[in-house]
N, C-alpha and C positions, 0 to 999 in steps of 0.2 A: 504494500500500500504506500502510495506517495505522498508528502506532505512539502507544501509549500513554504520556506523557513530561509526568511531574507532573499527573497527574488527567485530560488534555486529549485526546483522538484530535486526533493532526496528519497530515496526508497527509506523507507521506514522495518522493514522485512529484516530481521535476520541474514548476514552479509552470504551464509552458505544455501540461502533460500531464493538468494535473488537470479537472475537469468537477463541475457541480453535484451534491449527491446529493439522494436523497428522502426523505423524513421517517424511512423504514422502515427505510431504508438507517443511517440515523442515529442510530436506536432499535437496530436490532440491535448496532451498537458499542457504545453506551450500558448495553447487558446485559453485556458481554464486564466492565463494569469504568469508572472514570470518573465526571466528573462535567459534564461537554462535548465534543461535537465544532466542532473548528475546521477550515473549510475556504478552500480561494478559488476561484473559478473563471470565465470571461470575461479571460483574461490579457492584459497588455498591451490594452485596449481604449483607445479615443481620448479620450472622454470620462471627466474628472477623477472622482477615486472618493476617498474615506476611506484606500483602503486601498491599498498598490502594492508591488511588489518593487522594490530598486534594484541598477539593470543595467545591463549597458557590452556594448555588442554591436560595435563597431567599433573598431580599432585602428590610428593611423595615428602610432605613433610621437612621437617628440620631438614634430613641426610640430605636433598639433591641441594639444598647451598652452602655457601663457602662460610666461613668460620667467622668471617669480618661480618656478614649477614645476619649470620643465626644471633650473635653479640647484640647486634643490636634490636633484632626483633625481640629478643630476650628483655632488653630495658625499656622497650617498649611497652611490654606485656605486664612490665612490674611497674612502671610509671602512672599505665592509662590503665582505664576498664573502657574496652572495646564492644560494643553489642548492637544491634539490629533496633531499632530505635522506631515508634508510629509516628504520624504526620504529626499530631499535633506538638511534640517537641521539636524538631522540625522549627517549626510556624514559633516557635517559644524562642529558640536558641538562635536559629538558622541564617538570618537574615545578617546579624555583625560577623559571623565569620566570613558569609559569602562577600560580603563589601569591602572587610579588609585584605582577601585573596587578591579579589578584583583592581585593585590601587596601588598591587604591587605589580600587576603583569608587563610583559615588557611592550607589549600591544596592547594600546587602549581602550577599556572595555567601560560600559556606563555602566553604574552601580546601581541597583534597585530600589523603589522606594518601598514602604514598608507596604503598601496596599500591591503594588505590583509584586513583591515575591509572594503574598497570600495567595492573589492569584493563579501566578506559579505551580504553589501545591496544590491550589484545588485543580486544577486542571491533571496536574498527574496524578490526583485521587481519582478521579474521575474516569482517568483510564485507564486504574487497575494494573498494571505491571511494574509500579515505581516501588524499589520500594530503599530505605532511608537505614545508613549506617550512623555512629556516635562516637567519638573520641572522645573522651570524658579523664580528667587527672583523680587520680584513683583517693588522693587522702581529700580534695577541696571541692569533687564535682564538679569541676569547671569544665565545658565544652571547649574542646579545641581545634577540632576538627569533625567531616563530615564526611559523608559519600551519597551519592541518590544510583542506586542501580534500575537497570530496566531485565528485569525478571523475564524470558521467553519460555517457550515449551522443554527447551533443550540446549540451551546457551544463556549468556546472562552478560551487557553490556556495563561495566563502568561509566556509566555518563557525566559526572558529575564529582569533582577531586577538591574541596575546600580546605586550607589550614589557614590558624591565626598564623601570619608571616614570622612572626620572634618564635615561634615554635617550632618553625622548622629551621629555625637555625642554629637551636641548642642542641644539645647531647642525649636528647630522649626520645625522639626516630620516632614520631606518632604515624606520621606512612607506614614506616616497616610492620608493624604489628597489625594494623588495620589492612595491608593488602594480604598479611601475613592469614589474618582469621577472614577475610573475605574469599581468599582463595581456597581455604579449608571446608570454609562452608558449602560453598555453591560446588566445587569440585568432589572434593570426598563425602560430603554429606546430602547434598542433591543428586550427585552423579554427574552433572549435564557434562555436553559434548566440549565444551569451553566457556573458558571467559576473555572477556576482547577488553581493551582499551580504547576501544574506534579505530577507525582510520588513520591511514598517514596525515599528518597536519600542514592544513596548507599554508598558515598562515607559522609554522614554524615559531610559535612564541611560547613553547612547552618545551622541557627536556624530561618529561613525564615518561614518555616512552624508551627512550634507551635507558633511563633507570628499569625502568621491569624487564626490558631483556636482561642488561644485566646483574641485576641483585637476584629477581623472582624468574628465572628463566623462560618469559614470556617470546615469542619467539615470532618472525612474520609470515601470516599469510599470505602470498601473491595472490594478485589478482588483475584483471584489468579496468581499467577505467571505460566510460563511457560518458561523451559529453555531447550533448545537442544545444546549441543557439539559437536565439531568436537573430532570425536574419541581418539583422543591424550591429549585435555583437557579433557574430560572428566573423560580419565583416571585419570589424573592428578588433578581433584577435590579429586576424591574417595577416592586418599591415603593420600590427602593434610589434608581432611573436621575434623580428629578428634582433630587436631594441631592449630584450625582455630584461638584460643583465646592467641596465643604464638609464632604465623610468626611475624615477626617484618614488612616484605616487604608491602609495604601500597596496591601497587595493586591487590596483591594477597589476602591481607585482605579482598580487595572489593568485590573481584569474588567467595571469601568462603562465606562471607557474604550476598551478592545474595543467590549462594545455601541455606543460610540457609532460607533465605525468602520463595524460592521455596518448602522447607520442612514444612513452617512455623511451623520454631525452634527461631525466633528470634523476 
């Protein structure tokens, strides 16, 4: 199912669910509204691509990481109390950690108001698959971190990665412990086929991802890209794409940069 989300159609499906579409298929979203469809499809194939999801499909406890990891998941584990958390803490806690993540990024993001992140949750209450992690310091109860996953039949996406910023810059590793029991949970105690991080990032303002390869041996899916324009950008890729490495405009950088995935040139 495709959802419209900042100009773009993105499948919304499970990335091992999705399949190519046809031009038609890609024009008729294109009328609904937008100004692209983004898709992927050939998931997880052998051969290296542009483009991959990053995924952790097995879980084998402490033993499969290295001594510097397990260290700190450990102090982690003794620092925070970790647990699976309902909306309405969430809506209680949620909103200053996300604001103070947001102010640090290195790509400019607007920060929320307090009626727009309620919003927010209702809406992923509403559609049932969200569902809401807690970083908590174990002697003061303080919130310190967060996670909102998106639950499927047989996989489980990471959407959503919040810390207060002074927290990740101290000696008690509140990630490690929380990817640490998130990966426990949904892998050995669900079962499911994996858990993802998303997509490759276009906008490249996360080092989120080559941490989980490698600290949590998360590891990438290929796959390929699929991009359909609205006529006018498209044009506007073709004459833009040889200049792509000397635009200065950041969003433009992003949408070249795409393209190049799509060509896997990059």
């Amino acid at each position: 199912m495709f959802k419209l989300y900042k100009g773009a159609w993105i499948d919304d499906t499970p990335p091992h669910l999705t399949k190519k579409l046809s031009r038609k298929e890609c024009l008729n979203l294109l009328d609904k509204g937008g100004y692209l469809v983004r898709n992927n499809y050939n998931f997880d194939v052998i051969q290296n691509t542009s483009f991959w999801y990053i995924i952790k499909d097995t879980f084998e406890g402490m033993d499969e990481l290295s001594s510097r990891t397990r260290n700190k998941i450990r102090r982690s584990l003794k620092t925070y109390n970790i647990k699976r958390i309902q909306p309405d803490e969430i809506l209680r806690f949620g909103l200053t950690i996300y604001n103070s993540a947001l102010e640090q990024y290195k790509v400019k993001a607007q920060t929320l108001s307090s009626e727009q992140f309620k919003d927010l949750i209702d809406r992923q209450i509403k559609d049932g698959r969200f569902q809401y992690w807690g970083v908590f310091e174990t002697i003061t109860n303080t919130p310190v971190a967060l996670a909102v996953c998106i639950l499927h039949k047989d996989c489980c996406e990471y959407s959503t990665l919040k810390c207060i910023p002074s927290y990740l810059h101290n000696s008690t590793y509140p990630y490690y412990g929380l990817f640490y029991e998130m990966n426990r949970y949904y892998l050995q105690d669900l079962k499911l086929k994996y858990v993802s991080d998303g997509a490759r990032s276009i906008t490249e303002h996360s080092n989120i991802q080559p941490f989980l390869e490698e600290m949590f041996n998360f590891r990438k899916a290929y796959c390929n890209l699929q991009i359909e324009y609205k006529w006018w950008l498209g044009l506007a890729i073709k004459v833009l794409y040889p200049f792509r490495k000397i635009l200065p405009i950041k969003k433009i950088q992003s949408l070249l940069r795409m393209e190049s995935m799509r060509r896997n040139e990059y």
